[in-house]
C-alpha positions as CSV (number, residue, x, y, z in Angstrom):
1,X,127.1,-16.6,5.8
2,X,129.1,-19.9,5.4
3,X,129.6,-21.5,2.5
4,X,128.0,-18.4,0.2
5,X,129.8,-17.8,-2.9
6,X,129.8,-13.8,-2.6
7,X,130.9,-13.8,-6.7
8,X,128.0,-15.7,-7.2
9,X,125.2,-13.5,-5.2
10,X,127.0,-10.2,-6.5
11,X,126.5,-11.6,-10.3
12,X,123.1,-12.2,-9.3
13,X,122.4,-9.1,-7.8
14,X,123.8,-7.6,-10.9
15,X,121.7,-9.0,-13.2
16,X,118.3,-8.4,-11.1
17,X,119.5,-4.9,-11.1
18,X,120.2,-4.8,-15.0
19,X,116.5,-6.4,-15.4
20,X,114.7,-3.7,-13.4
21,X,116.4,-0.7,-15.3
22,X,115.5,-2.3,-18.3
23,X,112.2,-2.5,-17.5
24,X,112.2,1.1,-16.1
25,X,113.4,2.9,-18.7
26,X,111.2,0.9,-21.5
27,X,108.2,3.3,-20.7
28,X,109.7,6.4,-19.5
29,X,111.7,7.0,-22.9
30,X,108.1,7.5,-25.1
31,X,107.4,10.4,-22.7
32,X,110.4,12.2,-22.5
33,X,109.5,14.5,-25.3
34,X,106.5,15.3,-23.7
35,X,107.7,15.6,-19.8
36,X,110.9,14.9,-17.4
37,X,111.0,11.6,-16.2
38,X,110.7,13.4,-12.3
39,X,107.7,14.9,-13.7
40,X,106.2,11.5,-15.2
41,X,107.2,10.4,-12.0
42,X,104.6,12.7,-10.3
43,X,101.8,11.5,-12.9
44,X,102.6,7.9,-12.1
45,X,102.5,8.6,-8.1
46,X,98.8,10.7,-8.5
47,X,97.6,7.7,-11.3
48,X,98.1,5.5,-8.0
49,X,97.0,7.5,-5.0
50,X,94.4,9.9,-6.4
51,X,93.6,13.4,-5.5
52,X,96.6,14.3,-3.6
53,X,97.8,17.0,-1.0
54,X,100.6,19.0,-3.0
55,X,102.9,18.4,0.6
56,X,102.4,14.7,0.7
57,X,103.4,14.8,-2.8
58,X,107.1,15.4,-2.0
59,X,107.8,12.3,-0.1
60,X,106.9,9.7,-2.1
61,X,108.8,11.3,-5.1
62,X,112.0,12.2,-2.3
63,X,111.8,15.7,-2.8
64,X,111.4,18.6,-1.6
65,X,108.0,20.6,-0.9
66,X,108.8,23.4,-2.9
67,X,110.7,20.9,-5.7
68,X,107.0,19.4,-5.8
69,X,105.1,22.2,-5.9
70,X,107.3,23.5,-9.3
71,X,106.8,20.7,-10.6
72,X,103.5,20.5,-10.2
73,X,103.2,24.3,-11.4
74,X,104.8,23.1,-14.6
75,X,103.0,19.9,-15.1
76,X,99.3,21.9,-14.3
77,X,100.7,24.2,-17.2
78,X,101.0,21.5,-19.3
79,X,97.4,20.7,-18.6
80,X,98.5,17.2,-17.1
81,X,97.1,17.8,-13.7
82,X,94.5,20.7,-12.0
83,X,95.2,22.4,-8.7
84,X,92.7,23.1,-6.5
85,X,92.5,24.7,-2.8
86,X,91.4,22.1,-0.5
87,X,87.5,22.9,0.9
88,X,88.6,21.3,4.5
89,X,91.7,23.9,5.0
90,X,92.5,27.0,2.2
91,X,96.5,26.1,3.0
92,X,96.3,23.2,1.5
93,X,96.3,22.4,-2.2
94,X,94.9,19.6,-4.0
95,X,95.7,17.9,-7.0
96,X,95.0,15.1,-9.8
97,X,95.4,14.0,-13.7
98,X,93.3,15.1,-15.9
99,X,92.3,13.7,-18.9
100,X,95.8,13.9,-20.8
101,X,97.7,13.0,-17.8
102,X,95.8,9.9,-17.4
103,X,96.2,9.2,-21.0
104,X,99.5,9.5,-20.9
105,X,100.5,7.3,-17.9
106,X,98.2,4.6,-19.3
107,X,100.2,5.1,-22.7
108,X,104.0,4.5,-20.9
109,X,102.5,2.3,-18.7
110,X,101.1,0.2,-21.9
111,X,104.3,-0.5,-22.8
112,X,105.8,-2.0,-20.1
113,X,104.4,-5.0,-20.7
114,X,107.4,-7.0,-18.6
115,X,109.5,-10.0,-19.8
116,X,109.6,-13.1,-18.7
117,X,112.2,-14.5,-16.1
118,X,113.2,-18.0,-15.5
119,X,115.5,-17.9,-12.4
120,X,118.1,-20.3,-13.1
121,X,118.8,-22.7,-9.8
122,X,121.2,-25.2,-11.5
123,X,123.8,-24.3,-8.7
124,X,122.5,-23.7,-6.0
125,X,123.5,-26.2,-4.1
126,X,122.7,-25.2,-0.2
127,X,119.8,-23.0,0.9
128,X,119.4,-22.2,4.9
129,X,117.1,-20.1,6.3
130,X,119.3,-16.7,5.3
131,X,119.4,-18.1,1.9
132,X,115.8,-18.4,1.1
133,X,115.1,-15.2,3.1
134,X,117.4,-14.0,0.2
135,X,115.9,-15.6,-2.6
136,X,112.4,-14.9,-1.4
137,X,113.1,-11.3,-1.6
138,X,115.2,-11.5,-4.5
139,X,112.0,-13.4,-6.1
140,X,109.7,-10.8,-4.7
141,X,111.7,-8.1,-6.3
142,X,111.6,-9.7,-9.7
143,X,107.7,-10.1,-9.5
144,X,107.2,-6.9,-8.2
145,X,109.0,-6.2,-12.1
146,X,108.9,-8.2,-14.2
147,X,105.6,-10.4,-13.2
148,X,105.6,-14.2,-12.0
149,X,109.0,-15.4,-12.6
150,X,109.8,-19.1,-13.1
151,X,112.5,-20.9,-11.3
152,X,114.5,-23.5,-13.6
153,X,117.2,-26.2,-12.3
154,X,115.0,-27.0,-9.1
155,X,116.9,-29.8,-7.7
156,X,114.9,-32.2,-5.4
157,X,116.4,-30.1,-1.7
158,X,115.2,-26.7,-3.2
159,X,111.7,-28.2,-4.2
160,X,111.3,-29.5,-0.8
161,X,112.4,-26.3,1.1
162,X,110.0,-24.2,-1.3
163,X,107.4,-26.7,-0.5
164,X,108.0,-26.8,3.5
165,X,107.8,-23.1,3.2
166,X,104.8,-22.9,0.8
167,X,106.8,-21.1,-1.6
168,X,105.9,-23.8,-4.4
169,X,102.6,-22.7,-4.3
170,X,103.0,-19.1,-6.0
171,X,106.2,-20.4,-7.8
172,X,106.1,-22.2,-11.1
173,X,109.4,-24.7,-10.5
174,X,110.6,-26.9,-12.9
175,X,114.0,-29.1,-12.8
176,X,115.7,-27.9,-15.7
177,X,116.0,-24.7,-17.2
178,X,115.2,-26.0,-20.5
179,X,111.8,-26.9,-19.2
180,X,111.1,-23.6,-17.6
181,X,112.0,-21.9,-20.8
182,X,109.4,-24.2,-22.8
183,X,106.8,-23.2,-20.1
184,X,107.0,-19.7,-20.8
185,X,107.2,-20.1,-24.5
186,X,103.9,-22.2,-24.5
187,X,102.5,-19.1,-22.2
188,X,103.3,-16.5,-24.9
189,X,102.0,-18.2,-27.9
């Protein structure tokens, strides 16, 4: 990587990093009275996937089985979720939110409503293909957060290589920060 100011990616990577735990522990901190955050953890994995088997519970949530199935014992007596014994095989058991569960996902969840971003491109001044694979998955990971984010300080060579690439299309770019700023206060108002 030639000509890559390593300062410069590090601060960046930094500051992505300092966005997502932000955004992470906005919602999380008005259930901790009520549950752990590896329990509300649980609640937000069976909110996305459904009934669940209690063993395919532990690897999305990088535990293991027995860690998931206390968890689940304690969430199930906190009326969160209901256990049942799968009909297709008595091994296995099943579970899902109930009523309060859901309620209070949807309630953290509510709050996350993310911020902004405008990704500031002032000085950038080369891109190659590592470097866009780079900012494409830097871009991704900030959407994936913090919704649509909207890339300021687009200099002419950028704008073409997001354009060549098709990036443009699902990027909002504009050539000075300023500008990308007064986009996304016109979007909020």
């Amino acid at each position: 990587m030639d000509g890559v100011d390593l300062d410069a990616v590090t601060s960046a990577v930094l500051t992505g990093s300092r966005l997502l735990v932000a955004i992470a522990t906005r919602s999380p901190s008005s259930v901790e009275d009520r549950v752990t955050l590896p329990r509300f953890r649980m609640l937000v994995v069976l909110a996305g996937h459904g009934e669940t088997k209690l063993v395919t519970m532990a690897e999305p949530l990088n535990v293991n089985p027995s860690t998931a199935m206390r968890m689940a014992d304690r969430l199930a007596a906190s009326n969160l979720i209901v256990r049942r014994t799968s009909p297709s095989n008595r091994r296995e058991s099943l579970m899902c939110l109930t009523s309060a569960g859901r309620r209070l996902v949807d309630e953290a969840t509510a709050l996350r409503t993310p911020p902004r971003v405008v990704v500031d491109a002032q000085n950038l001044t080369f891109c190659d293909s590592t470097g866009l694979s780079v900012l494409t998955a830097a871009l991704n990971t900030i959407e994936a957060a913090a919704g649509q984010p909207v890339i300021g300080g687009t200099h002419h060579r950028l704008a073409r290589i997001l354009k060549i690439t098709g990036s443009d299309r699902r990027l909002r770019l504009h050539p000075t920060v300023e500008s990308a700023v007064e986009h996304l206060t016109a979007i909020e108002k």
